[in-house]
C-alpha positions as CSV (number, residue, x, y, z in Angstrom):
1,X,21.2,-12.5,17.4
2,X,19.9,-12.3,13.4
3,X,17.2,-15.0,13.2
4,X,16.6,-17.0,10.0
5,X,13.6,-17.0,8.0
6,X,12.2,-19.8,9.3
7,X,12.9,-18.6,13.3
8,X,10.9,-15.3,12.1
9,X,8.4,-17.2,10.9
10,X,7.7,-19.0,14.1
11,X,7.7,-16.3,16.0
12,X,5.2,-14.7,13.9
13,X,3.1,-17.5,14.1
14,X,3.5,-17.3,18.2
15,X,2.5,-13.7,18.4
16,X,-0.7,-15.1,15.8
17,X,-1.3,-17.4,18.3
18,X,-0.8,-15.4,21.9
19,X,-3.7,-13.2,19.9
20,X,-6.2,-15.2,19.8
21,X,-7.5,-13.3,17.3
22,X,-7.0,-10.4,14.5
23,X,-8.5,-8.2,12.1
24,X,-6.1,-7.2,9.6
25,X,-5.7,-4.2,6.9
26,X,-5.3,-6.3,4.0
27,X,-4.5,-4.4,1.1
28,X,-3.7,-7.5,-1.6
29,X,0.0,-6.1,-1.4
30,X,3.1,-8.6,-0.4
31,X,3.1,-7.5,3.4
32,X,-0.5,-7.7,4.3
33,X,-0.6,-11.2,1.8
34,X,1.6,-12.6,3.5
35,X,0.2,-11.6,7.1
36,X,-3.0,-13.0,6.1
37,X,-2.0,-16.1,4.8
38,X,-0.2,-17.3,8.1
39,X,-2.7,-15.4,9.8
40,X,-5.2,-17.8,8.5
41,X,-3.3,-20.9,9.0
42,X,-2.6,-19.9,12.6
43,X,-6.8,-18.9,13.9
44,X,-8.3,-20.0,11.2
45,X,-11.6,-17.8,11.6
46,X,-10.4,-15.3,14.4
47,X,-8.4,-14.1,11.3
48,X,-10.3,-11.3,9.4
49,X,-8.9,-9.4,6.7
50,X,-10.5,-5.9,5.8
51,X,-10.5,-4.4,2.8
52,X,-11.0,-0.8,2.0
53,X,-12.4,0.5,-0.9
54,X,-12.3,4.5,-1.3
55,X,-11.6,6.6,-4.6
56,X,-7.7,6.6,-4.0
57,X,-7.5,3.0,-4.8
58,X,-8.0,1.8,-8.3
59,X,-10.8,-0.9,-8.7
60,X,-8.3,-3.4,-10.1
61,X,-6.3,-3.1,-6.6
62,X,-9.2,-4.2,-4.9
63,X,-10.8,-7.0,-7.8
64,X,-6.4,-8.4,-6.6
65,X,-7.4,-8.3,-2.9
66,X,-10.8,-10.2,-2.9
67,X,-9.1,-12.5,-5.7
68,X,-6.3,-13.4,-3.1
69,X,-8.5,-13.7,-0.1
70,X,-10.4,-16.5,-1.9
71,X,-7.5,-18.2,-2.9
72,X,-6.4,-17.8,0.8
73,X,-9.5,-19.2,2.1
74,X,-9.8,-17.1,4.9
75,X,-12.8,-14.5,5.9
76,X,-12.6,-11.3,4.0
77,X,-14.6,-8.4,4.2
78,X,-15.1,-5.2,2.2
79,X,-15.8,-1.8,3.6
80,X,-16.4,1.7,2.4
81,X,-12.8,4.4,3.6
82,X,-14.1,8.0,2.7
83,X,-11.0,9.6,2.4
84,X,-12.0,12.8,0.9
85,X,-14.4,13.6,3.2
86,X,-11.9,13.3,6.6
87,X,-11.3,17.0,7.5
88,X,-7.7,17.8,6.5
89,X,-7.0,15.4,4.1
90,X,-7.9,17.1,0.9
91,X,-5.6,20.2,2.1
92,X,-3.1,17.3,1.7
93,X,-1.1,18.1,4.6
94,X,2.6,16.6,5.7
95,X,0.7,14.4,8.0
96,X,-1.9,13.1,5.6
97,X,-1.4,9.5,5.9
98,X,-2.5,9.9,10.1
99,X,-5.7,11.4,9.2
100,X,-6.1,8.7,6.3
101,X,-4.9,5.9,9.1
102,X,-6.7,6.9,12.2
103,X,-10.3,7.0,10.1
104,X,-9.6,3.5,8.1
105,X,-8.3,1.6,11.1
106,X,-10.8,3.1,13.8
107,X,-13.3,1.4,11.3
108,X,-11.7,-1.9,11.7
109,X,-11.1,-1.5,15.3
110,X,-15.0,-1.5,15.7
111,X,-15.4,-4.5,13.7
112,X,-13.0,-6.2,15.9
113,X,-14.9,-5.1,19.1
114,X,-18.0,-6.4,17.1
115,X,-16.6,-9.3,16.4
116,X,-15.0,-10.3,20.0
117,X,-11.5,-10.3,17.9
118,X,-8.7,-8.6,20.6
119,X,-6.2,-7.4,18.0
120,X,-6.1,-5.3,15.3
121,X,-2.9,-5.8,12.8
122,X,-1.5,-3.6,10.2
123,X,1.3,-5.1,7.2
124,X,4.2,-2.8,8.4
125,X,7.7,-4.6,8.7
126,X,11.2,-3.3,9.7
127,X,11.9,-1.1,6.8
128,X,9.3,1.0,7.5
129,X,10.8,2.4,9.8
130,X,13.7,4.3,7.9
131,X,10.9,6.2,5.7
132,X,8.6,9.2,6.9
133,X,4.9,7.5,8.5
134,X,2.9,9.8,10.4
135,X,0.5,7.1,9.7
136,X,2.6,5.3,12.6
137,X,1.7,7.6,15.0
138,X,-2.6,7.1,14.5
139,X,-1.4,3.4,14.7
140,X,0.1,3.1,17.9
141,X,-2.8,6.1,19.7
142,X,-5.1,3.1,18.6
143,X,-3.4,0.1,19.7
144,X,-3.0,-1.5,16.3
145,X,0.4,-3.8,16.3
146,X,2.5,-4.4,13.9
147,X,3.5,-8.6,13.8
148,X,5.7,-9.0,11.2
149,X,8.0,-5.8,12.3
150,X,7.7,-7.8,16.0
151,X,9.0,-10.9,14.5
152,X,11.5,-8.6,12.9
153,X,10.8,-8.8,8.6
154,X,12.5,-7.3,6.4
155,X,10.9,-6.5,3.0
156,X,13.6,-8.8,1.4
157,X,12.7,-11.4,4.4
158,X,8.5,-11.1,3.0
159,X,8.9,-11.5,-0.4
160,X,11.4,-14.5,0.2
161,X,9.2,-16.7,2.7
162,X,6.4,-15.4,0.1
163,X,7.9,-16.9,-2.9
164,X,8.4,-20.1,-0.6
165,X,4.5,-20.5,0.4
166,X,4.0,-20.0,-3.4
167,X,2.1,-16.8,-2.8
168,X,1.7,-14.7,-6.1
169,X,2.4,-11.3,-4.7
170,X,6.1,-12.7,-3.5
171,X,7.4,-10.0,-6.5
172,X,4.2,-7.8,-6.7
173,X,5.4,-3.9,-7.1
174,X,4.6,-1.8,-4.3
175,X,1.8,0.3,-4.0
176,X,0.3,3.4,-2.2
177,X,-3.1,5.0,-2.3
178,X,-3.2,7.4,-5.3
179,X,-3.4,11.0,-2.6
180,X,0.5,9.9,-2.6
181,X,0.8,11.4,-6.1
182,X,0.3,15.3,-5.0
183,X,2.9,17.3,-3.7
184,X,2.2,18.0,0.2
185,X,0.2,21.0,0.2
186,X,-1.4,20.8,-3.0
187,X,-5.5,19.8,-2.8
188,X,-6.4,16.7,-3.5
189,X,-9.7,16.4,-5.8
190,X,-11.5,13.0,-7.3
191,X,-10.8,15.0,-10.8
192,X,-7.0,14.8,-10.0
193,X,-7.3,11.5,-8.4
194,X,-9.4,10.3,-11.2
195,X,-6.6,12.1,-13.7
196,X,-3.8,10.2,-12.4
197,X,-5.4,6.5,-12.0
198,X,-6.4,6.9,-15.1
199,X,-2.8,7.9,-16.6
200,X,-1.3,5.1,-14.5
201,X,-3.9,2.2,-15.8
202,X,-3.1,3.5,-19.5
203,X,0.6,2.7,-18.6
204,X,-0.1,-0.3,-17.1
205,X,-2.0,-1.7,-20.1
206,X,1.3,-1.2,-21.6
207,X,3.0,-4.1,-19.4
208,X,4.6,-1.9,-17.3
209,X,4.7,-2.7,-13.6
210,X,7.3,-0.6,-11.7
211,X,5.7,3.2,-11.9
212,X,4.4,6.0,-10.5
213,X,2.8,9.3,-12.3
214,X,3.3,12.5,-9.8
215,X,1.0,15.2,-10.6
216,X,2.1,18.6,-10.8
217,X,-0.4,20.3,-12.2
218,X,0.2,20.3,-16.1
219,X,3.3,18.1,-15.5
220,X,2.8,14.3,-15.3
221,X,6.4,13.4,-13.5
222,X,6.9,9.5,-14.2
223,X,9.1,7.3,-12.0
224,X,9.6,3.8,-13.6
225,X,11.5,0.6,-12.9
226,X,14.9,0.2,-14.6
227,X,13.8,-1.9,-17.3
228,X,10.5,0.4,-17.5
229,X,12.6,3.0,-18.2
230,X,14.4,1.4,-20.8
231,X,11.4,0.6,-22.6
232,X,9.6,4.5,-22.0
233,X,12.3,6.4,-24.2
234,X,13.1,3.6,-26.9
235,X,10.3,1.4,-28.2
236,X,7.5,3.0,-25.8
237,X,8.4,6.2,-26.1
238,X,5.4,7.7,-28.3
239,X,2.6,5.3,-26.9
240,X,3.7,6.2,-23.3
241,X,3.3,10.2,-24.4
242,X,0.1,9.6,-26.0
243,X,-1.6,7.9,-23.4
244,X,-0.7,10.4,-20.5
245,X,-1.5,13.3,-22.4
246,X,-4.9,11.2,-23.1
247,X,-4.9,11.4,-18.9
248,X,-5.5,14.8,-19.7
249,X,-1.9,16.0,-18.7
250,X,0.2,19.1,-21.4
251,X,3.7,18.0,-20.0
252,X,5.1,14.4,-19.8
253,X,8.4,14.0,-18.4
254,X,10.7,10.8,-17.0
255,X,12.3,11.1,-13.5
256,X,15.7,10.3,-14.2
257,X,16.3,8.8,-10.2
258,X,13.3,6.5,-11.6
259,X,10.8,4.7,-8.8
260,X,11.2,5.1,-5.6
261,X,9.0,4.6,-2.3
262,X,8.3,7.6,-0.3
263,X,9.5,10.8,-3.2
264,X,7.1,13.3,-2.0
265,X,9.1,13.0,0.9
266,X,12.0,14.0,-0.6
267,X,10.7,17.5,0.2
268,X,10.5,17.0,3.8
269,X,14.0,16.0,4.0
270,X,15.2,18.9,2.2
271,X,13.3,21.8,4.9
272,X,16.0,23.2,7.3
């Protein structure tokens, strides 16, 4: 039976509830926003939202997060994730995202146990599923559930109950840690990482909010929104060039499928 909104909003509040408690990966994006807030309402203090701060997330991402946790009114705390020093990520291997996963939420598991919180709770929702996430898999070997997939969201189903609690990410843009910019198997360095935030704020400053800059060495491969696109080879066309060669890249070119969650995958997919 397909529930309505408002049934999968009650349910998520029962699972919140049967809990008794969570620490939650809280990111500032729509999913985690949203998981927080009714979180919050819910436990009240047995809600904890985590945030991690590492080199693959730009400072603005995370100035959004504690901005949104005030405004939420619930307990927030900021921790250190060392990506780049787990062995195994820097290779940047098909399975990244489980080494990057099984570091940053074994650190919030021992916050929960330090706490006396029983759950630990991650953003993902039903359409997760149809995309390639080994970080799934370090997940579920840690016990880390997944309400608002439970209560059976939909990304559409998020940003709609969003946009009804008046929640300001309800039509924020996606976004993934800045290692999901490099090809599987190429390294991953804080000069590249560093190279690509930096060619991604420039475009930003621009206005536009629907983008991602792949790194292929000298070849900055941008994916933008439909109406970004627009804008990127008429009346943006030069500034956009100038500012991601200024990133330090010889070779800017437009990905004519434009954005798209999940395009490193594409690879993946395409192996026999």
């Amino acid at each position: 039976m397909k529930r309505s909104i408002e049934q999968k909003r009650a349910l998520l509040e029962q699972l919140l509830r049967e809990m008794g408690g969570c620490v939650i990966g809280f990111s500032g994006g729509v999913d985690s926003t949203l998981l927080f807030s009714v979180a919050a309402g819910v436990l009240g203090d047995r809600a904890l939202a985590v945030t991690a701060t590492s080199e693959t997330y730009p400072e603005r991402e995370l100035r959004e997060a504690e901005n949104l946790a005030q405004s939420l009114g619930g307990r927030h705390r900021v921790i250190v994730s060392e990506e780049l020093e787990i062995p195994g990520f820097t290779q940047n291997p098909v399975d990244r995202c489980y080494h990057c996963k099984k570091e940053l939420f074994g650190k919030l598991c021992a916050i929960a146990a330090a706490e006396g919180i029983p759950v630990v709770v991650d953003g993902s929702n039903l359409d997760d599923r149809s995309d390639y996430r080994p970080g799934k898999r370090a997940l579920a070997e840690l016990g880390v559930r997944s309400p608002l997939e439970e209560a059976g969201f939909t990304k559409a189903d998020i940003r709609e109950l969003s946009r009804e609690l008046g929640l300001p990410t309800w039509d924020k843009p996606a976004f993934a840690c800045l290692s999901s910019r490099f090809p599987y198997g190429d390294e991953i360095t804080r000069e590249k990482v560093t190279q690509v935030g930096r060619a991604e704020e420039s475009l930003r400053e621009l206005g536009l909010r629907i983008l991602r800059v792949r790194h292929h060495g000298d070849v900055a491969r941008i994916e933008l929104g439909e109406e970004e696109f627009s804008l990127a080879v008429t009346t943006l066309r030069e500034e956009v060039v100038s500012r991601v060669k200024g990133a330090g890249y010889a070779y800017v070119s437009l990905d004519l499928q434009g954005y798209r969650t999940g395009a490193m995958n594409e690879v993946i997919e395409m192996r026999p």
